[in-house]
PyMOL Python script that loads the backbone (N, CA, C, O; Angstrom):
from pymol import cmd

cmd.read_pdbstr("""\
ATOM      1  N   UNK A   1      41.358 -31.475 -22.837  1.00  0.00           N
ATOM      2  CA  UNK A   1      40.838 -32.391 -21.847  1.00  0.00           C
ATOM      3  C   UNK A   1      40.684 -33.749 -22.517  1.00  0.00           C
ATOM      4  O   UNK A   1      39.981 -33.835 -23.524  1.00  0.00           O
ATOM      5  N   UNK A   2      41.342 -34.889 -21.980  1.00  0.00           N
ATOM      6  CA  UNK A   2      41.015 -36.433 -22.534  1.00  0.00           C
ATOM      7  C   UNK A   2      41.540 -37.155 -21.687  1.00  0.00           C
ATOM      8  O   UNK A   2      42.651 -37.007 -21.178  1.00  0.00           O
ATOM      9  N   UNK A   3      40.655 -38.094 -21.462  1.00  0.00           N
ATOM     10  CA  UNK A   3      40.785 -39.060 -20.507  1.00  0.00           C
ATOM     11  C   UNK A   3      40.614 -40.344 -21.489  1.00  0.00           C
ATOM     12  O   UNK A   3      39.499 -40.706 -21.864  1.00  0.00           O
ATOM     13  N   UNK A   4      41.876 -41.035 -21.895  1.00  0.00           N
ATOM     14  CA  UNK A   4      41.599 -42.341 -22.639  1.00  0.00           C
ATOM     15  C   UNK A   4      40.389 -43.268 -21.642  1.00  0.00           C
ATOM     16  O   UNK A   4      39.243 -42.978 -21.986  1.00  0.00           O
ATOM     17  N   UNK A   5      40.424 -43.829 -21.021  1.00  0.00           N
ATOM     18  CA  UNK A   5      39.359 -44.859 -20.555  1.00  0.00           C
ATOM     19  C   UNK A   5      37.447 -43.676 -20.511  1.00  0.00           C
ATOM     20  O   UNK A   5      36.323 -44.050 -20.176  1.00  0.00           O
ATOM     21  N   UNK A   6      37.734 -42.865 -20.804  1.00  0.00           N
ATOM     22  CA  UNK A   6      35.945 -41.984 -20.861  1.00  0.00           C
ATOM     23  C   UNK A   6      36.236 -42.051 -22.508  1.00  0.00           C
ATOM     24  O   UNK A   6      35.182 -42.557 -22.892  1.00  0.00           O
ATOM     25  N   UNK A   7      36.952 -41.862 -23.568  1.00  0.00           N
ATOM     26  CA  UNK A   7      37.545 -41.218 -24.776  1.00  0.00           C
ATOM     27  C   UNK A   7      37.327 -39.963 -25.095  1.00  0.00           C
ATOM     28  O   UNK A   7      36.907 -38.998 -24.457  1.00  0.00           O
ATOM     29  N   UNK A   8      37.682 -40.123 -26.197  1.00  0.00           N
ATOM     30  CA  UNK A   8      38.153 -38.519 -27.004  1.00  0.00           C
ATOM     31  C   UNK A   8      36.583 -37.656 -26.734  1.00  0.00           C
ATOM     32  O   UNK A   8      36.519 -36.612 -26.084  1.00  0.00           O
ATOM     33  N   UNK A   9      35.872 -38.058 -27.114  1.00  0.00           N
ATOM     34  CA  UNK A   9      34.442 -37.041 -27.360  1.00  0.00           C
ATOM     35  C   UNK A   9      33.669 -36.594 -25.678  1.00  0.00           C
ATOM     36  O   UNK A   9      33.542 -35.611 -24.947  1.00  0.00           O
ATOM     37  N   UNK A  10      33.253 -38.270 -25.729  1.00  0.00           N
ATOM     38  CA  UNK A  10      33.274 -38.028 -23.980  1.00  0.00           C
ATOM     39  C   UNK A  10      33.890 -36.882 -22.934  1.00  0.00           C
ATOM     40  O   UNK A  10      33.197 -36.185 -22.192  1.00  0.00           O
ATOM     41  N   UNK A  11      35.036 -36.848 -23.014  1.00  0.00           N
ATOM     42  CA  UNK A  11      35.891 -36.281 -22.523  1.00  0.00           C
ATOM     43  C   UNK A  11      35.776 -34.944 -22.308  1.00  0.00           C
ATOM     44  O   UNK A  11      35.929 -34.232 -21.316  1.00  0.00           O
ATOM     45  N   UNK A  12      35.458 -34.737 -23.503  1.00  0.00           N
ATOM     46  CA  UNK A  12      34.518 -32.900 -23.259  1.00  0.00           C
ATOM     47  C   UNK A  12      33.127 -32.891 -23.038  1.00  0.00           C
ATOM     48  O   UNK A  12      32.604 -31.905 -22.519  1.00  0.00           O
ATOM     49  N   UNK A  13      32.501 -33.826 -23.354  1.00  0.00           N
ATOM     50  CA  UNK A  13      31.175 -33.947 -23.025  1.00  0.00           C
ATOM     51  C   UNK A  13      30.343 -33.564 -21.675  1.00  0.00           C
ATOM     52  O   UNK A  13      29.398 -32.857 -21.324  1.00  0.00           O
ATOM     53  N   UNK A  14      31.215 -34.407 -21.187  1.00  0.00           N
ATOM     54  CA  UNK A  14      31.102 -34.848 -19.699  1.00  0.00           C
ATOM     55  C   UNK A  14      31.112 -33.217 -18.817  1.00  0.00           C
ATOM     56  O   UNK A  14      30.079 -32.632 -18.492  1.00  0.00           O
ATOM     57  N   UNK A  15      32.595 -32.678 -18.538  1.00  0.00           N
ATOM     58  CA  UNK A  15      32.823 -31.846 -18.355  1.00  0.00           C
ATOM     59  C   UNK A  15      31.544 -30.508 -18.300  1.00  0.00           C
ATOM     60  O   UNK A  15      31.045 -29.954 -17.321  1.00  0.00           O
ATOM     61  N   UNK A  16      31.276 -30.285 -19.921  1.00  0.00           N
ATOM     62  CA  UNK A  16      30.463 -29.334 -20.552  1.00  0.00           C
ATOM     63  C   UNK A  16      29.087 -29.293 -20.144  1.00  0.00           C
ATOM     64  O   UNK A  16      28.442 -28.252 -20.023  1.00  0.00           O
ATOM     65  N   UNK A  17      28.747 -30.204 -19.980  1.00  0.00           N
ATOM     66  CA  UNK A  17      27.533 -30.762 -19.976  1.00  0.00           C
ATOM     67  C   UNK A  17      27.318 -30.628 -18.460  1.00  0.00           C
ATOM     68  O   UNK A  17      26.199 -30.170 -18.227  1.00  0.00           O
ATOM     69  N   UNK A  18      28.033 -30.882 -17.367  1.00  0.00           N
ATOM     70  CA  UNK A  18      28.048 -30.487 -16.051  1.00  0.00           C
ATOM     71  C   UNK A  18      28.550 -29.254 -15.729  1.00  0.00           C
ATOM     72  O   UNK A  18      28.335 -28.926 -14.562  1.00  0.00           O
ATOM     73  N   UNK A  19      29.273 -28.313 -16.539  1.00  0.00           N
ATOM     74  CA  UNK A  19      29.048 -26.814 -16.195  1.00  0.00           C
ATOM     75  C   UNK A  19      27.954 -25.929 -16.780  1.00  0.00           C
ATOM     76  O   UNK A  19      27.646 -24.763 -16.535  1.00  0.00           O
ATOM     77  N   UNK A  20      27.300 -27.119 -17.899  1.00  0.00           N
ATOM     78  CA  UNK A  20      26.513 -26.346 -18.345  1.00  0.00           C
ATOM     79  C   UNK A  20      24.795 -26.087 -17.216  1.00  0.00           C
ATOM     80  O   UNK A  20      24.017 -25.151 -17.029  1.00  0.00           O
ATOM     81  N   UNK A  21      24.895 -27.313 -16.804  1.00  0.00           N
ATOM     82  CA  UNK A  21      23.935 -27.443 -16.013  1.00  0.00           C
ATOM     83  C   UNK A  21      24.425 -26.745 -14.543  1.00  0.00           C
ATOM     84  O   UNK A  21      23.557 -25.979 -14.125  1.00  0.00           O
ATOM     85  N   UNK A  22      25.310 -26.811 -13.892  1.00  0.00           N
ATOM     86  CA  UNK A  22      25.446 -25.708 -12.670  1.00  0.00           C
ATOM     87  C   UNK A  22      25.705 -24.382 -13.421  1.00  0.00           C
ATOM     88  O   UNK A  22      25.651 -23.484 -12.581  1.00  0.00           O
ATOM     89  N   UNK A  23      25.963 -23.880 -14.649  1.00  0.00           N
ATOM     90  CA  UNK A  23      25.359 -22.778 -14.706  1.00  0.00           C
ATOM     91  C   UNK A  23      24.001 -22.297 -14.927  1.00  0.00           C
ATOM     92  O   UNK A  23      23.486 -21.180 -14.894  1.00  0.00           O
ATOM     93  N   UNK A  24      23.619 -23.356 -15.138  1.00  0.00           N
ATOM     94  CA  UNK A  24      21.597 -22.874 -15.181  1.00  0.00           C
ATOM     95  C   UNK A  24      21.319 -23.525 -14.025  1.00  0.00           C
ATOM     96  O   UNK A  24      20.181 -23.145 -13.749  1.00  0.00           O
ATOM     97  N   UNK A  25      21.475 -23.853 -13.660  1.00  0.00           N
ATOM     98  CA  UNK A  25      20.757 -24.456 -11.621  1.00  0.00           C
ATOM     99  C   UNK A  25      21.179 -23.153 -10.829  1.00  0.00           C
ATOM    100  O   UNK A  25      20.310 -22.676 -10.099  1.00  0.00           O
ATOM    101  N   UNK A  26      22.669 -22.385 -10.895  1.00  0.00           N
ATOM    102  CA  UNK A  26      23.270 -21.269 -10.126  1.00  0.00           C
ATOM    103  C   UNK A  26      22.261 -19.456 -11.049  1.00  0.00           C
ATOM    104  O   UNK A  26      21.539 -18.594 -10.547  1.00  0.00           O
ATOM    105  N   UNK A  27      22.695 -19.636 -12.253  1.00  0.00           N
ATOM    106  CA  UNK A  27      22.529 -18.083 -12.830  1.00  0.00           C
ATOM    107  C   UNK A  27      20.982 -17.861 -12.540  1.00  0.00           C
ATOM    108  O   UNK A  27      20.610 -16.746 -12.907  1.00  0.00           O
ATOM    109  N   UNK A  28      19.888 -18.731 -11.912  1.00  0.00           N
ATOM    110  CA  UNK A  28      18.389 -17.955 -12.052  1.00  0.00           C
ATOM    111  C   UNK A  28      19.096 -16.935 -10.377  1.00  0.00           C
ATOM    112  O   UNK A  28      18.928 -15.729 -10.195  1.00  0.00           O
ATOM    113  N   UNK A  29      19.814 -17.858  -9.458  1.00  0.00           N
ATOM    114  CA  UNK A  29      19.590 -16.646  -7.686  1.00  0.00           C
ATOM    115  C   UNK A  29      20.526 -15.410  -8.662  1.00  0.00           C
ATOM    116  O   UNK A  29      20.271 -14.420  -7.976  1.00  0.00           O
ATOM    117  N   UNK A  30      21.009 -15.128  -9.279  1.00  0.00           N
ATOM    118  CA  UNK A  30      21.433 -13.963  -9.517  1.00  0.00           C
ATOM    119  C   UNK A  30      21.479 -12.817 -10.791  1.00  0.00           C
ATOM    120  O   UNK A  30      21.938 -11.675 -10.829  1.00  0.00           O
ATOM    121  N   UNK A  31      20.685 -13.785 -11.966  1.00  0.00           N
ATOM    122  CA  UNK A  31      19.828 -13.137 -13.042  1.00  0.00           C
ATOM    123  C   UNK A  31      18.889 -11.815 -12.483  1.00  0.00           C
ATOM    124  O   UNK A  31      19.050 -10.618 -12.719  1.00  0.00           O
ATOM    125  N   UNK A  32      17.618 -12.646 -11.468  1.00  0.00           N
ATOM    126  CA  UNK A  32      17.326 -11.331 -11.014  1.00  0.00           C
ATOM    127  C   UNK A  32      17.292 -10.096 -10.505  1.00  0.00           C
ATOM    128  O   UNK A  32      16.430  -9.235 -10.678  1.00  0.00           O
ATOM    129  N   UNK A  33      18.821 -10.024  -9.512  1.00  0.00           N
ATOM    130  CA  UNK A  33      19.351  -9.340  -9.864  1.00  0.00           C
ATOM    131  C   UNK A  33      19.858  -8.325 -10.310  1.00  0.00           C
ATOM    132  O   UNK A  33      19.764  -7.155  -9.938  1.00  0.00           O
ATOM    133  N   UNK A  34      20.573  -8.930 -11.372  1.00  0.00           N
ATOM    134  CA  UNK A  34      21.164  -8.260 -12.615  1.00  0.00           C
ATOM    135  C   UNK A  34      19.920  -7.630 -13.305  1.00  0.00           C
ATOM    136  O   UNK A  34      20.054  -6.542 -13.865  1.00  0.00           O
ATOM    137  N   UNK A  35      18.777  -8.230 -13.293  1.00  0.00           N
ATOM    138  CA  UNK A  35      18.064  -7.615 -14.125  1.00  0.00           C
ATOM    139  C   UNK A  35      17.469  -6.203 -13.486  1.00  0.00           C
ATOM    140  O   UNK A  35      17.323  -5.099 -14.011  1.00  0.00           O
ATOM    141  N   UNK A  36      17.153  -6.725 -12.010  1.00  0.00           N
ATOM    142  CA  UNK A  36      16.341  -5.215 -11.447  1.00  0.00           C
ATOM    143  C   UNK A  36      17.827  -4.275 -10.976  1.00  0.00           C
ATOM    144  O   UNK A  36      17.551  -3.383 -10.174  1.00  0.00           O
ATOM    145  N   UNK A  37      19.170  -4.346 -11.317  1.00  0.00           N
ATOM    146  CA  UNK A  37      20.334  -3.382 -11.393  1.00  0.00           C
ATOM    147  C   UNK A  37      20.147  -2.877 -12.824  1.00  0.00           C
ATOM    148  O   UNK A  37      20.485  -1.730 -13.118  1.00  0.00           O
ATOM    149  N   UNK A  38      19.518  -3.867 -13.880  1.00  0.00           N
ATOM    150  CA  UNK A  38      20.179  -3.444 -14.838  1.00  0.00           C
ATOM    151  C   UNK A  38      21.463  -3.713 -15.694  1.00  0.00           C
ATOM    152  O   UNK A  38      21.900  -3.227 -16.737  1.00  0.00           O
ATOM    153  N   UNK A  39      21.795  -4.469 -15.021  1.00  0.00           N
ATOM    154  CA  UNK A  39      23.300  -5.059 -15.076  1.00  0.00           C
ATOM    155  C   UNK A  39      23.885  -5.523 -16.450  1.00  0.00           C
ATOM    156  O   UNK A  39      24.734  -6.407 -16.338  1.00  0.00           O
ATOM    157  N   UNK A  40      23.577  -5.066 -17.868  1.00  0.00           N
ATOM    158  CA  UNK A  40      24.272  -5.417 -19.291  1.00  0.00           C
ATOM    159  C   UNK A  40      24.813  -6.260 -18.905  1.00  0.00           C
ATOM    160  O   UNK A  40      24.360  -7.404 -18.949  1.00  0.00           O
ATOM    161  N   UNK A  41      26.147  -5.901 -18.320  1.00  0.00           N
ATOM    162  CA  UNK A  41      27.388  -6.570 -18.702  1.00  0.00           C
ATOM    163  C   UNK A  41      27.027  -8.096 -17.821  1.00  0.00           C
ATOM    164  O   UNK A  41      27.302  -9.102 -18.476  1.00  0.00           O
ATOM    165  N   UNK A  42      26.646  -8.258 -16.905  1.00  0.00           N
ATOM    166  CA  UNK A  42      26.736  -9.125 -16.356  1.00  0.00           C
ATOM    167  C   UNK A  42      25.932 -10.165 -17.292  1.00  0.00           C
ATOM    168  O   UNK A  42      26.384 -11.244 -17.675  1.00  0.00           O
ATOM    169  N   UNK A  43      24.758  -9.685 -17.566  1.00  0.00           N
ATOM    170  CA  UNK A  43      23.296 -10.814 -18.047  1.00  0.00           C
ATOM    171  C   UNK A  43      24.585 -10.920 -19.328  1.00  0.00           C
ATOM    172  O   UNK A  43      24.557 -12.094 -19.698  1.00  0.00           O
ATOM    173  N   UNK A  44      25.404 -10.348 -19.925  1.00  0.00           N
ATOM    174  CA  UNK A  44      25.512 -10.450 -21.091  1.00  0.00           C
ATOM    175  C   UNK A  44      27.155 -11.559 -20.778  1.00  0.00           C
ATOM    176  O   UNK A  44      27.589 -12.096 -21.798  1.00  0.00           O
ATOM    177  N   UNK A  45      27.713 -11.751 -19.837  1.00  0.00           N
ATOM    178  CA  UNK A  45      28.464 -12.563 -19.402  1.00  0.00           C
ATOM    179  C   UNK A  45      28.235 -14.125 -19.722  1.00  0.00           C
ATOM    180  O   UNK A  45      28.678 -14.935 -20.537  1.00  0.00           O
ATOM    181  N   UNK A  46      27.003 -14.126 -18.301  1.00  0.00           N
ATOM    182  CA  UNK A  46      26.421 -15.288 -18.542  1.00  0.00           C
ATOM    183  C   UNK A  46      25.897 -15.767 -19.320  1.00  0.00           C
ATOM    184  O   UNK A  46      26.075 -16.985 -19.339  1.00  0.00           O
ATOM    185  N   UNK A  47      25.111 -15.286 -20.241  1.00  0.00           N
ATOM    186  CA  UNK A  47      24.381 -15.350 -21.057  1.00  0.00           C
ATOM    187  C   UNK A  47      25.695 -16.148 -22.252  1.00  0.00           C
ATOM    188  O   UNK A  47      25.555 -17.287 -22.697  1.00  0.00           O
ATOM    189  N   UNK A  48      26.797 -15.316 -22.550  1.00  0.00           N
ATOM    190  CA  UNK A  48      28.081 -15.844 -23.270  1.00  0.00           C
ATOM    191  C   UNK A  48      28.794 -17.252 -22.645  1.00  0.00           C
ATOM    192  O   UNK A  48      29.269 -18.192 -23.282  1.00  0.00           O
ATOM    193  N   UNK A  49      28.719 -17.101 -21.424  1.00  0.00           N
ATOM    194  CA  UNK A  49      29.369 -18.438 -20.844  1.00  0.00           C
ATOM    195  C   UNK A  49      28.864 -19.453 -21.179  1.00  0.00           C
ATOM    196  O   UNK A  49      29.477 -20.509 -21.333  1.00  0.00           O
ATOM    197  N   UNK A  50      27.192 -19.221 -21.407  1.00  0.00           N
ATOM    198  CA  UNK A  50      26.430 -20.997 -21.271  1.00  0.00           C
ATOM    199  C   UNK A  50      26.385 -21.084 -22.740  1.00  0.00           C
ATOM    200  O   UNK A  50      26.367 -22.249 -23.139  1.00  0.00           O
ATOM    201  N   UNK A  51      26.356 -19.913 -23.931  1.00  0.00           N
ATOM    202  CA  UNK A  51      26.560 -20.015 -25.164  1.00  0.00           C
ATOM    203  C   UNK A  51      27.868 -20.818 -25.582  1.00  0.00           C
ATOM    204  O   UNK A  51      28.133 -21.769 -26.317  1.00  0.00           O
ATOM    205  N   UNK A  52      28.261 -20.318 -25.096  1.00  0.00           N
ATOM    206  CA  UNK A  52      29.810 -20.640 -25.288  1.00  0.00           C
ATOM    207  C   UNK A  52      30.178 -22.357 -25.222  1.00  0.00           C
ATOM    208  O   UNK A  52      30.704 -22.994 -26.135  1.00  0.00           O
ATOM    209  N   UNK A  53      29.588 -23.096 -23.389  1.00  0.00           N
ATOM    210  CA  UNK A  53      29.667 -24.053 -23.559  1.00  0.00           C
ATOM    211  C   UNK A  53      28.838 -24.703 -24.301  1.00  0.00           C
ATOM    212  O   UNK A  53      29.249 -25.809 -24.652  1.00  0.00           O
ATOM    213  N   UNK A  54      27.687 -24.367 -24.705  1.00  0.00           N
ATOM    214  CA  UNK A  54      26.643 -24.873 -25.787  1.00  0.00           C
ATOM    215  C   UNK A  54      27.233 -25.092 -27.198  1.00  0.00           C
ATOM    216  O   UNK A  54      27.296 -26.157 -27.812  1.00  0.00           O
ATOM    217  N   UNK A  55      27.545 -24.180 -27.488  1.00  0.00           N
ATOM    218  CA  UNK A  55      28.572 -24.146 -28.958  1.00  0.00           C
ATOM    219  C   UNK A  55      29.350 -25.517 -28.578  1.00  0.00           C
ATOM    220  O   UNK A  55      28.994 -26.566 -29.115  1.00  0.00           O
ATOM    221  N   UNK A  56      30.421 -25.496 -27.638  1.00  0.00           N
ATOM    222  CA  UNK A  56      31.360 -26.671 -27.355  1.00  0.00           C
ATOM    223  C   UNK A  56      30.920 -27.931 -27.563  1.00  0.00           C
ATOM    224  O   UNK A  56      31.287 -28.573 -28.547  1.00  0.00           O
ATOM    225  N   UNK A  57      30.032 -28.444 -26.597  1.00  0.00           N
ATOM    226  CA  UNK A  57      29.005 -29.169 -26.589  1.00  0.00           C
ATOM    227  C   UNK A  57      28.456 -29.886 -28.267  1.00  0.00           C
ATOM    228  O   UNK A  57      28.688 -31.046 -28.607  1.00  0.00           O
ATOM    229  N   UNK A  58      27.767 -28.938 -29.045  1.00  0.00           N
ATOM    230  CA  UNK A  58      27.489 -29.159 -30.121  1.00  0.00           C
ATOM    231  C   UNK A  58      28.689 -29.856 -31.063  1.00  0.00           C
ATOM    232  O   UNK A  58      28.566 -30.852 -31.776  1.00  0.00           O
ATOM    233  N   UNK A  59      29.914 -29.016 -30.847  1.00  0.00           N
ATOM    234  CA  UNK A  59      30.954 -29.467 -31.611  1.00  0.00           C
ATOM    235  C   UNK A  59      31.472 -30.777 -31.422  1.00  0.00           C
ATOM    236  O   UNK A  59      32.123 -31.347 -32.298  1.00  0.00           O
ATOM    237  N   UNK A  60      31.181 -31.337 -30.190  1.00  0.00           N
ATOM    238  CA  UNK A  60      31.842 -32.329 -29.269  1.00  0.00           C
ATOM    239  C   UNK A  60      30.933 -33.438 -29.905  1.00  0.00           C
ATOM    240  O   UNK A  60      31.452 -34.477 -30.314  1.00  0.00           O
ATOM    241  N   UNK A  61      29.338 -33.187 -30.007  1.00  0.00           N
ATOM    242  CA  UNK A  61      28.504 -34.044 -30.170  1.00  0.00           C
ATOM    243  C   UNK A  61      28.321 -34.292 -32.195  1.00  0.00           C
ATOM    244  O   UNK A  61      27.695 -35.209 -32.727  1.00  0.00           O
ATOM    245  N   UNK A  62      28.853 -33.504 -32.703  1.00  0.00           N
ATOM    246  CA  UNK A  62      28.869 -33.627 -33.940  1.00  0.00           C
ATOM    247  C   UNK A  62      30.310 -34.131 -34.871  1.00  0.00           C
ATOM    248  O   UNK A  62      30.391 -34.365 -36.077  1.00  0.00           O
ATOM    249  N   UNK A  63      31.348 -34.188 -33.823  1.00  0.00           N
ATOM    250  CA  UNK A  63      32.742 -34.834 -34.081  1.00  0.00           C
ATOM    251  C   UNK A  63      32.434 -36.386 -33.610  1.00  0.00           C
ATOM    252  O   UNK A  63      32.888 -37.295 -34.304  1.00  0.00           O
ATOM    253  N   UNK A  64      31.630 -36.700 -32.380  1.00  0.00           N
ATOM    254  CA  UNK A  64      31.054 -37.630 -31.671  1.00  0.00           C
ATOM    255  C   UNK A  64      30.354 -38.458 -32.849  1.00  0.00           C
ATOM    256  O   UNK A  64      30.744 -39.568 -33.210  1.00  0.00           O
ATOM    257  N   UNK A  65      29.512 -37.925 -33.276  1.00  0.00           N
ATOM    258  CA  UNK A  65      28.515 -38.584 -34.575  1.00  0.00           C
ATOM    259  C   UNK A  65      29.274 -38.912 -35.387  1.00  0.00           C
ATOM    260  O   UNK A  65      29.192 -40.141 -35.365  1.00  0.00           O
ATOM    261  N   UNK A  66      30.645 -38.391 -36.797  1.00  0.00           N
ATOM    262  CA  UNK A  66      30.963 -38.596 -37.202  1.00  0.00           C
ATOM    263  C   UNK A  66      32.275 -39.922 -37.008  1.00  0.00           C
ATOM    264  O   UNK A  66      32.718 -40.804 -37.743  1.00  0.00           O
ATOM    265  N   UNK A  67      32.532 -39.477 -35.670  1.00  0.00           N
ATOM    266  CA  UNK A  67      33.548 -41.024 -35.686  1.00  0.00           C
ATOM    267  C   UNK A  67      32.325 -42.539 -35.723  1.00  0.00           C
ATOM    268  O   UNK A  67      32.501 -43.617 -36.289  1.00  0.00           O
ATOM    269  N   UNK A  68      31.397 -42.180 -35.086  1.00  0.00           N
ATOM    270  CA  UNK A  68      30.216 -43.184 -35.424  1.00  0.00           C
ATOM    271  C   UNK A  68      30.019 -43.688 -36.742  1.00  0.00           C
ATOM    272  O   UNK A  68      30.042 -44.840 -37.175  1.00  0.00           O
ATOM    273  N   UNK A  69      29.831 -42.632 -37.266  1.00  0.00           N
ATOM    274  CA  UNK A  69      29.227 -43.287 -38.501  1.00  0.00           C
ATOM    275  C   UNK A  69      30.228 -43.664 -39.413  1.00  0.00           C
ATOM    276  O   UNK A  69      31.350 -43.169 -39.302  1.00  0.00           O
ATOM    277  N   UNK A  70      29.879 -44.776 -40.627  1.00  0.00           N
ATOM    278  CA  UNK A  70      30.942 -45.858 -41.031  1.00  0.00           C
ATOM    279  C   UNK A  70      31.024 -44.427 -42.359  1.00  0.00           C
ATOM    280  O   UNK A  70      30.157 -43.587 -42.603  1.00  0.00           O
ATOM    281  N   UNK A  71      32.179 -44.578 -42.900  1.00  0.00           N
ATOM    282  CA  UNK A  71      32.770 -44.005 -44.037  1.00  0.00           C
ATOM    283  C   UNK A  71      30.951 -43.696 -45.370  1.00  0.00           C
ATOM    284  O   UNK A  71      30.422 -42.672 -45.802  1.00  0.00           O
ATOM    285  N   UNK A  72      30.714 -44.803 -45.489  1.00  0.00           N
ATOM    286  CA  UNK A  72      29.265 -44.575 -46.602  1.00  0.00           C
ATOM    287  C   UNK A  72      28.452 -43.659 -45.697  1.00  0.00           C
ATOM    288  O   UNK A  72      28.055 -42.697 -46.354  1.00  0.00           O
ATOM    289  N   UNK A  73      28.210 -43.629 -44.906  1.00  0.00           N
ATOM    290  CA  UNK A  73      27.121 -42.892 -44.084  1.00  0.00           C
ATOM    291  C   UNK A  73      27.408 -41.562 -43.962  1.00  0.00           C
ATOM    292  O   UNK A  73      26.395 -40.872 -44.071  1.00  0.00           O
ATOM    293  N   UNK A  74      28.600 -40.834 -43.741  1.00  0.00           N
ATOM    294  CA  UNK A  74      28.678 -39.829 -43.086  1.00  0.00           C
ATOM    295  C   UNK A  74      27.890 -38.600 -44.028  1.00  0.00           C
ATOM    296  O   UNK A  74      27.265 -37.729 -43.424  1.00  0.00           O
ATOM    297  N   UNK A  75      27.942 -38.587 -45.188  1.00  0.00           N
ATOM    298  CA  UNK A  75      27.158 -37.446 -45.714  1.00  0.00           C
ATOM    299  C   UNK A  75      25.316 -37.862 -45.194  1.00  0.00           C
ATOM    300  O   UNK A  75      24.369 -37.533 -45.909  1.00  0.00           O
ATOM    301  N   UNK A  76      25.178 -38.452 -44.143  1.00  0.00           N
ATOM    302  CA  UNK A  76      23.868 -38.348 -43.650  1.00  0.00           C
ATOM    303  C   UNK A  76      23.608 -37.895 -42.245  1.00  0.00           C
ATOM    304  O   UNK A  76      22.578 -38.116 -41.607  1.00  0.00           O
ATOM    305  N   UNK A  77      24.828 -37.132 -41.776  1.00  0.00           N
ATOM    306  CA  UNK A  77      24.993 -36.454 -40.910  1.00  0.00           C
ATOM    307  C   UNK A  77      24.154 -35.450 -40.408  1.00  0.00           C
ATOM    308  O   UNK A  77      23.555 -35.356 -39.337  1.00  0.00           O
ATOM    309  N   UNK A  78      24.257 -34.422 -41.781  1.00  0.00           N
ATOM    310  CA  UNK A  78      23.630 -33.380 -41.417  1.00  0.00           C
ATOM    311  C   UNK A  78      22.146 -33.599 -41.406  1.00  0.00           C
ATOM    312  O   UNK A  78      21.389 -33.226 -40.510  1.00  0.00           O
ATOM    313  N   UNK A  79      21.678 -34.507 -42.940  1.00  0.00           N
ATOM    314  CA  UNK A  79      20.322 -34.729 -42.309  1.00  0.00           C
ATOM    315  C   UNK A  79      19.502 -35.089 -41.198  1.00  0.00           C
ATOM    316  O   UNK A  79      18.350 -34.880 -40.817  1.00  0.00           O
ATOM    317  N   UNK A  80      20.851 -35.914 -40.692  1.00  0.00           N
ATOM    318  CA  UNK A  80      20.375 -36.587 -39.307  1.00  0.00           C
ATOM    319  C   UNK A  80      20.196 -35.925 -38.369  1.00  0.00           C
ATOM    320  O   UNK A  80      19.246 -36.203 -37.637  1.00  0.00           O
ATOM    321  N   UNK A  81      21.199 -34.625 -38.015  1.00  0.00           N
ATOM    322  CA  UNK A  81      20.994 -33.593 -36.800  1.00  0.00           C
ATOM    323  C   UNK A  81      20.355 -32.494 -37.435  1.00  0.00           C
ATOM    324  O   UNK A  81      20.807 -31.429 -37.013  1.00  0.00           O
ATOM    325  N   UNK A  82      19.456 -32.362 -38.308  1.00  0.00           N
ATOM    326  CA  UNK A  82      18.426 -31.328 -38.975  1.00  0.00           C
ATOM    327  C   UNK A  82      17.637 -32.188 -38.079  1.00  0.00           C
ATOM    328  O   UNK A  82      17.693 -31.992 -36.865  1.00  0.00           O
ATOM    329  N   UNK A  83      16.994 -33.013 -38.513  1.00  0.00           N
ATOM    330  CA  UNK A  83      15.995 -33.935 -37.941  1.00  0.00           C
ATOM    331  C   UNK A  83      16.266 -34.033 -36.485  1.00  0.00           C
ATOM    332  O   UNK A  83      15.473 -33.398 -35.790  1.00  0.00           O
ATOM    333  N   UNK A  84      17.048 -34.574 -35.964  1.00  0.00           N
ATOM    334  CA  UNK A  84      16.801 -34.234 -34.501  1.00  0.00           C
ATOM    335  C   UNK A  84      16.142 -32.678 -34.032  1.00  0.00           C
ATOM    336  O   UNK A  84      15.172 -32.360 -33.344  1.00  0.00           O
ATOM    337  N   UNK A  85      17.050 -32.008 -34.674  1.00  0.00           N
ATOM    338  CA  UNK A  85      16.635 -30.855 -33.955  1.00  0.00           C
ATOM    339  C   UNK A  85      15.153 -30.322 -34.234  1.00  0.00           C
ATOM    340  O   UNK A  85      14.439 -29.687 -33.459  1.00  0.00           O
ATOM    341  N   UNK A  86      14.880 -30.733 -35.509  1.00  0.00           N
ATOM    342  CA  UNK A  86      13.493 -30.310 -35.588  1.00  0.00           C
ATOM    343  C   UNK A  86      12.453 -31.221 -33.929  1.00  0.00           C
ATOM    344  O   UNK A  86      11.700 -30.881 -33.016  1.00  0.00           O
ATOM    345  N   UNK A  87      12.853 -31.965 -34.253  1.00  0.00           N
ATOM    346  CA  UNK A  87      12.038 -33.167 -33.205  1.00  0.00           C
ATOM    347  C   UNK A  87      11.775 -32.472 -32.152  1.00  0.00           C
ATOM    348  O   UNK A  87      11.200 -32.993 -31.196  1.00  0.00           O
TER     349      UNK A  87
END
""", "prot")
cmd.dss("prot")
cmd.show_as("cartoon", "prot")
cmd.util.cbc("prot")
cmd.orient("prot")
């Protein structure tokens, strides 16, 4: 997926980030559900789908950071998204 005028990172961002959210606005009407069936496979579907785009996401946003940052900087990457995430 790339759309030169959104760019390279964007490009999946965008996307991810809006299935990630209609899958958590949609999966609570049918979590429950799955849960009073019992349903493994299903909870364990969804549960993989929004992982899945989450993983993406992360990758998108950490390829994203590195074209940012100038050549001296980049080994301050990781400190930098340690620290966010603690936050």
């Amino acid at each position: 997926v790339y759309i030169e005028r959104v760019g390279r990172r964007r490009s999946w961002l965008i996307p991810v980030q809006l299935a990630c959210a209609a899958l958590m606005a949609l999966s609570p009407a049918f979590i429950n559900g799955m849960l009073q069936r019992v349903d493994v496979g299903g909870l364990t579907a969804c549960f993989f789908a929004l992982y899945l785009l989450m993983a993406t996401q992360d990758i998108a946003v950490d390829g994203w950071a590195l074209t940012m940052l100038s050549r001296r900087n980049v080994g301050y990457a990781s400190t930098c998204n340690t620290i966010g995430q603690t936050l």
